[in-house]
GUBA-88548 format. One record per atom (N, C-alpha, C, O): residue number from 1; residue in three letters; chain; x, y, z. Coordinates in nm, 3 decimals, m for minus. Atoms other than C-alpha are relative to their C-alpha. Last residue first. Layout:
  num  residu  chaine     east    north       up
  NUM     ala       A        X        Y        Z
...
END
This chain:
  num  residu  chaine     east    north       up
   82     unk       A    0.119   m0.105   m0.107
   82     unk       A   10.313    7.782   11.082
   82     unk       A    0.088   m0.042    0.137
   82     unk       A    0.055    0.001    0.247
   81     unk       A    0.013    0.031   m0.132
   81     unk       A   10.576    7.705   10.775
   81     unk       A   m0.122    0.080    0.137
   81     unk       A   m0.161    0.195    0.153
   80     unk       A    0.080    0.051   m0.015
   80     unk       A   10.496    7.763   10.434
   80     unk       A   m0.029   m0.023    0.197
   80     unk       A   m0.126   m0.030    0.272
   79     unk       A    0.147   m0.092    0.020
   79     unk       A   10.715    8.017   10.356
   79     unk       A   m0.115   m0.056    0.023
   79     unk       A   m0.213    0.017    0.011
   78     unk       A    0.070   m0.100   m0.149
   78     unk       A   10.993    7.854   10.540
   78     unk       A   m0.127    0.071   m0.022
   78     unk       A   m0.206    0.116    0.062
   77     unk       A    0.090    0.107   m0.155
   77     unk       A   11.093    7.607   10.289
   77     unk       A   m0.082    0.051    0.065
   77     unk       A   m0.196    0.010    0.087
   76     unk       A    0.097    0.105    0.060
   76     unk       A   11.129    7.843   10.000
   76     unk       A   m0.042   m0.077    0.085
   76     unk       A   m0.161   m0.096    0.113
   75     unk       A    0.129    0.004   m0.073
   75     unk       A   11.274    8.119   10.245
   75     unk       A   m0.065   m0.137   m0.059
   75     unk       A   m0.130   m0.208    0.018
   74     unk       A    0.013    0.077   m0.100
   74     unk       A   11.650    8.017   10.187
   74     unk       A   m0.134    0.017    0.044
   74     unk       A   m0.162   m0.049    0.144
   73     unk       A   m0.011    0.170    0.024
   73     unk       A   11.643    8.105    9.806
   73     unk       A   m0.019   m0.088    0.106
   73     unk       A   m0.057   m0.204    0.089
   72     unk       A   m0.064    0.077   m0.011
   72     unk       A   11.524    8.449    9.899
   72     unk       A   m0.041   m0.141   m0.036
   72     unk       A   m0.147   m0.202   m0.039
   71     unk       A   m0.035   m0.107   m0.046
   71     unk       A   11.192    8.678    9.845
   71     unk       A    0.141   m0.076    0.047
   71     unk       A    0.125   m0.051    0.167
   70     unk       A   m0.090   m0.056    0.104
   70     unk       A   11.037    8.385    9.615
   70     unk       A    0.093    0.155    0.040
   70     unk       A    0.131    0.229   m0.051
   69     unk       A   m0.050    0.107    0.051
   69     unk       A   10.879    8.198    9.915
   69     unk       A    0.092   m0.005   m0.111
   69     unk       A    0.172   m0.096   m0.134
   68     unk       A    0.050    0.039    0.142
   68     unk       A   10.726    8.525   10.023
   68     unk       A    0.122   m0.137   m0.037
   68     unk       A    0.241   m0.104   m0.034
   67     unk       A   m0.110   m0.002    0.056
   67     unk       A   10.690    8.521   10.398
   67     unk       A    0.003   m0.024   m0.119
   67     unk       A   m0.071   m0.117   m0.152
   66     unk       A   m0.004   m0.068    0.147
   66     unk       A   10.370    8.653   10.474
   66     unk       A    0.102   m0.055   m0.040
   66     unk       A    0.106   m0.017   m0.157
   65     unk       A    0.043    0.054    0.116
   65     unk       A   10.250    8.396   10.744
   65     unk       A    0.040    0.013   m0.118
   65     unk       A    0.031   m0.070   m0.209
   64     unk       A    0.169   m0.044    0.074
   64     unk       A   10.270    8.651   11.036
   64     unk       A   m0.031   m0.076   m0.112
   64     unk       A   m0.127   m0.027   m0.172
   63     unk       A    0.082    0.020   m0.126
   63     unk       A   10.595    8.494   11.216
   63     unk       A   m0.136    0.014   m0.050
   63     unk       A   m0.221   m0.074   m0.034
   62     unk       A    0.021    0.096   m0.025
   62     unk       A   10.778    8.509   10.880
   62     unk       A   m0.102   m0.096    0.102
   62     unk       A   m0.154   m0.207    0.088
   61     unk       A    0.105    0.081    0.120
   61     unk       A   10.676    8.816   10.776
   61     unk       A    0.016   m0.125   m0.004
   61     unk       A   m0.061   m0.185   m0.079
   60     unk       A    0.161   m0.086   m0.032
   60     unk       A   10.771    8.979   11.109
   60     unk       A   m0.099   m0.075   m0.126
   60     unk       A   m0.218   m0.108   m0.133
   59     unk       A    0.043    0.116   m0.163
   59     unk       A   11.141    8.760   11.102
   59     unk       A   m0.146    0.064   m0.005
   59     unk       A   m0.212   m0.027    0.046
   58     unk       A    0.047    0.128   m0.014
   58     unk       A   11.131    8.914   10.708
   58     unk       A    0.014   m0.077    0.118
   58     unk       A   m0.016   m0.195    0.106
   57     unk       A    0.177    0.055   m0.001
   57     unk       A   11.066    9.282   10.711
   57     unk       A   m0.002   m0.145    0.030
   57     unk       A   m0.097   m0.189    0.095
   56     unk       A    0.074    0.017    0.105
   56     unk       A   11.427    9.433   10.769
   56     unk       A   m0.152   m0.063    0.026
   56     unk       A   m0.210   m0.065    0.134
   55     unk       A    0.111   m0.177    0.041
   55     unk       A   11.672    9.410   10.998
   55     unk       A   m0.056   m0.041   m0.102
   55     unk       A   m0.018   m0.136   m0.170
   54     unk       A    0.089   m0.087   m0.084
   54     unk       A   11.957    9.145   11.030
   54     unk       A   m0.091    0.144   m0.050
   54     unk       A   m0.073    0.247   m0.115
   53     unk       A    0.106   m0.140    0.015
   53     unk       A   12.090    8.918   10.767
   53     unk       A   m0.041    0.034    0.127
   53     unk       A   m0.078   m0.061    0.195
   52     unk       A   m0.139   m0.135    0.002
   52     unk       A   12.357    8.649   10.850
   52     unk       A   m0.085    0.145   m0.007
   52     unk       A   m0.057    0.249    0.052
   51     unk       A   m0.126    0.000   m0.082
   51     unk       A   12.110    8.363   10.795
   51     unk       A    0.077    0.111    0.003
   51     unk       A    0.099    0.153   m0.111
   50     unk       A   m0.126    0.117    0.074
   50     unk       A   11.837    8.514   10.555
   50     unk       A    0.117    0.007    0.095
   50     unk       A    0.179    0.110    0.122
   49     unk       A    0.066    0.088    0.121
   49     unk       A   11.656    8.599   10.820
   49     unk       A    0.010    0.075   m0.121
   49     unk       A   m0.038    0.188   m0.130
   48     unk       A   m0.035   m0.086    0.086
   48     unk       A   11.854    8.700   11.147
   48     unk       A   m0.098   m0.083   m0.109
   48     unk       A   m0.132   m0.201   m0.093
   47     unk       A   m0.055    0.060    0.136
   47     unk       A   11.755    8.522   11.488
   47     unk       A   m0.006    0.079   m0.119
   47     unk       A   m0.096    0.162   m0.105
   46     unk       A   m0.118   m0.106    0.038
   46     unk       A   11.711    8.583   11.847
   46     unk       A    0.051    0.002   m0.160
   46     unk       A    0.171    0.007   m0.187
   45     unk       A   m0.026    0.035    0.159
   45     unk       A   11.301    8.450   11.937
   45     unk       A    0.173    0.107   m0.028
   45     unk       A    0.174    0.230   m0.026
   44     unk       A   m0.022   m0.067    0.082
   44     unk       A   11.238    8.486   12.279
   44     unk       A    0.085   m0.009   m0.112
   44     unk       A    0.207   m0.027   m0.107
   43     unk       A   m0.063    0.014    0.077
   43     unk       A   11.058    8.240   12.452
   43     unk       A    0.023    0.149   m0.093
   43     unk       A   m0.066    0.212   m0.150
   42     unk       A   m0.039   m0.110    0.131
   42     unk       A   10.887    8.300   12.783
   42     unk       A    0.089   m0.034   m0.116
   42     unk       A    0.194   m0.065   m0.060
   41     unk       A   m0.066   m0.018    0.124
   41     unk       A   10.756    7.969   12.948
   41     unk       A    0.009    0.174   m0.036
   41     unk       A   m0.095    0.232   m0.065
   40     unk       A   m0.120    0.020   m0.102
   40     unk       A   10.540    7.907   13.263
   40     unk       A    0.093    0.051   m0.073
   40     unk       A    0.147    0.138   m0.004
   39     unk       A   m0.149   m0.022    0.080
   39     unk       A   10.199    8.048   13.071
   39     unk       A    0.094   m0.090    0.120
   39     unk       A    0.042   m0.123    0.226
   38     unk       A   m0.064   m0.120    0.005
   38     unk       A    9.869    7.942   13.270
   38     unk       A    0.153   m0.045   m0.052
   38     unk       A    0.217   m0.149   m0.037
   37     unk       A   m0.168    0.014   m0.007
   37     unk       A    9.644    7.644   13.183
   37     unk       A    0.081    0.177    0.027
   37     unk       A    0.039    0.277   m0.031
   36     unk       A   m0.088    0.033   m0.111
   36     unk       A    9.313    7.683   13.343
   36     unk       A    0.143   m0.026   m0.027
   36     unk       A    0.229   m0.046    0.059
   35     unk       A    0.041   m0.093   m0.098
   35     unk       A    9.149    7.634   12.998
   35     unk       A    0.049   m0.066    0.107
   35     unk       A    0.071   m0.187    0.120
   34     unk       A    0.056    0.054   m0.031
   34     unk       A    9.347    7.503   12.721
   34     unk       A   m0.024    0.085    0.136
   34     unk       A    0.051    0.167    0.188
   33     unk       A   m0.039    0.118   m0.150
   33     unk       A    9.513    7.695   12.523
   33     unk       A   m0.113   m0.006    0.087
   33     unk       A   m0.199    0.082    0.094
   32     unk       A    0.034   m0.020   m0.103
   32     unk       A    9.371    7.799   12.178
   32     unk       A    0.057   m0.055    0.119
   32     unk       A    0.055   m0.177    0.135
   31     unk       A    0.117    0.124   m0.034
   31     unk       A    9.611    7.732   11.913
   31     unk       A   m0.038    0.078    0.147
   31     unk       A    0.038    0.140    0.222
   30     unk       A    0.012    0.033   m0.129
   30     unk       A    9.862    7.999   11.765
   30     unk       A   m0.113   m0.082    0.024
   30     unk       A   m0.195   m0.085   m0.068
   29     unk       A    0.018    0.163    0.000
   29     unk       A    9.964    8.089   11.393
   29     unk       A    0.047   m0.023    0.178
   29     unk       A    0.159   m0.013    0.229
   28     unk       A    0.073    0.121    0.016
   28     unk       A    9.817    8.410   11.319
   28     unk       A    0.015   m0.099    0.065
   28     unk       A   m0.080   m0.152    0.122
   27     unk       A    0.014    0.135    0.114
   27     unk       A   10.055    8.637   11.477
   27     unk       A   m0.133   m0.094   m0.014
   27     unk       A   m0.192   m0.145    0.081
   26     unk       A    0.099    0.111    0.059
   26     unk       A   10.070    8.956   11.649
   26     unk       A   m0.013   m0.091   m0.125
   26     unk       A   m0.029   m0.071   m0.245
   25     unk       A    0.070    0.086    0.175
   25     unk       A   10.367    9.141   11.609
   25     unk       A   m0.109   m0.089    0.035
   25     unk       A   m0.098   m0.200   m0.018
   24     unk       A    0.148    0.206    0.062
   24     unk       A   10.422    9.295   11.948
   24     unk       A   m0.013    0.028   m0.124
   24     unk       A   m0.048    0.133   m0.179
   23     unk       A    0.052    0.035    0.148
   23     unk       A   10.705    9.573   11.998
   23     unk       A   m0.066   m0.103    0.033
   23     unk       A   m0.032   m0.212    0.081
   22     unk       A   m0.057    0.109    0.130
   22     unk       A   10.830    9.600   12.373
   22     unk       A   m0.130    0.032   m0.111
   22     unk       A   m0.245    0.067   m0.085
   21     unk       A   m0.093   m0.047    0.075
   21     unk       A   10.707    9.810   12.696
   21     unk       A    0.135   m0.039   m0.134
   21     unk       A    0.253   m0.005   m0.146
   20     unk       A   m0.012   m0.115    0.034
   20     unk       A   10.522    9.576   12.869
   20     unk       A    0.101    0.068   m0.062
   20     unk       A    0.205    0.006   m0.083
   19     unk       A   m0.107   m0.105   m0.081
   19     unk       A   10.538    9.228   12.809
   19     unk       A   m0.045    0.104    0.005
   19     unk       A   m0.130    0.116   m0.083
   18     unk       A   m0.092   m0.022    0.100
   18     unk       A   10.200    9.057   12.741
   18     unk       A    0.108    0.081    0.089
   18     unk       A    0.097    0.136    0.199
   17     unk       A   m0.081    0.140    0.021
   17     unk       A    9.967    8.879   12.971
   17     unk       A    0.152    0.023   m0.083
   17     unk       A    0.245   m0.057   m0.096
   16     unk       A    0.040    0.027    0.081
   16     unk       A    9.659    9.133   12.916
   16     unk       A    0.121   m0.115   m0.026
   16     unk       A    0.118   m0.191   m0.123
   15     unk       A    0.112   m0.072    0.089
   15     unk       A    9.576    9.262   13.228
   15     unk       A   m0.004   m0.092   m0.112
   15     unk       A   m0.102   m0.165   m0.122
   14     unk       A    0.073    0.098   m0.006
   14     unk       A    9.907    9.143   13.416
   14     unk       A   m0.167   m0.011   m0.047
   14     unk       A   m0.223   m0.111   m0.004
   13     unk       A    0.116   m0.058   m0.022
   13     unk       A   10.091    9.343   13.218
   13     unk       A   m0.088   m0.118    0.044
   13     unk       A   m0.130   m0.207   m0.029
   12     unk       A    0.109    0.026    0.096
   12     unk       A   10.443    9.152   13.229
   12     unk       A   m0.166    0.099    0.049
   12     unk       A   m0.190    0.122    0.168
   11     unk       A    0.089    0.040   m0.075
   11     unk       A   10.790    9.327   13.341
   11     unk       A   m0.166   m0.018   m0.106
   11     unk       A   m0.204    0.045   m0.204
   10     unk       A    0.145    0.046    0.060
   10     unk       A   11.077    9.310   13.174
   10     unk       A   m0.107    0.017    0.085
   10     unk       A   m0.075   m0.037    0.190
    9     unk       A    0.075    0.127   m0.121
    9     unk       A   11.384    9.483   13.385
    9     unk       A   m0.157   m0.024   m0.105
    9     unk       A   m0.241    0.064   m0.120
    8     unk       A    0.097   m0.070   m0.016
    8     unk       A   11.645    9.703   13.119
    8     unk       A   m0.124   m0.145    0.023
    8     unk       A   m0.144   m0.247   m0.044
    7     unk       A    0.140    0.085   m0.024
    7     unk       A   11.973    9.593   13.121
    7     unk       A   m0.121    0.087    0.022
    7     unk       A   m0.110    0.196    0.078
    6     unk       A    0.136   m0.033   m0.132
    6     unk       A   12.178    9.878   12.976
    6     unk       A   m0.086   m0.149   m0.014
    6     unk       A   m0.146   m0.196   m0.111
    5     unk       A    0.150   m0.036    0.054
    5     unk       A   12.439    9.656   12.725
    5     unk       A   m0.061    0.061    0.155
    5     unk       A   m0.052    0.008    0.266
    4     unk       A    0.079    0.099   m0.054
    4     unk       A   12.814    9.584   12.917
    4     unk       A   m0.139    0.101   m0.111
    4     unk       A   m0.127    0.219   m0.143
    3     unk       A    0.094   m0.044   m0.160
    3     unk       A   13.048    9.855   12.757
    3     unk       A   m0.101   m0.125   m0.026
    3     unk       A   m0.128   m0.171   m0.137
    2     unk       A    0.165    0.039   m0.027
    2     unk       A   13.326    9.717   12.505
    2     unk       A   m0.061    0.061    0.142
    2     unk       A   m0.011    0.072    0.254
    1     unk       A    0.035    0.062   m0.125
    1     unk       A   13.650    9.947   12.444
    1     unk       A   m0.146   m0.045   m0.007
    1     unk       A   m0.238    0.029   m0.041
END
């Protein structure tokens, strides 16, 4: 039998902008925003890397730069990407 997932309610720190209670990876690749702009947008990222794969180091080493380009055949593109 399937059970529905516990929802569990996001809420943001208004302090520092970030979710509470969640994992952060800080990333390199971001641009200053422009002053007076505020967020409207949340994006959350759902995705496996290498297609079909889940878990492991590479969505964190992708986001951070590290991805090794020789760690799969499908990163070669991606290792460059910002």
């Amino acid at each position: 039998m399937l059970t529905a997932p516990t929802r569990v309610p996001l809420t943001v720190d208004t302090g520092t902008g970030l979710l509470s209670g969640v994992r952060q990876v800080l990333s390199p690749n971001f641009d200053a925003r422009p002053a007076g702009a505020t967020p409207e947008v949340l994006i959350v990222h759902g995705i496996s890397l290498p297609p079909g794969e889940f878990g492991g180091p590479w969505i964190d080493r992708l986001f951070t730069g590290t991805l090794p380009a020789d760690g799969h055949p499908f990163f070669r593109d991606l290792a460059t990407a910002r």
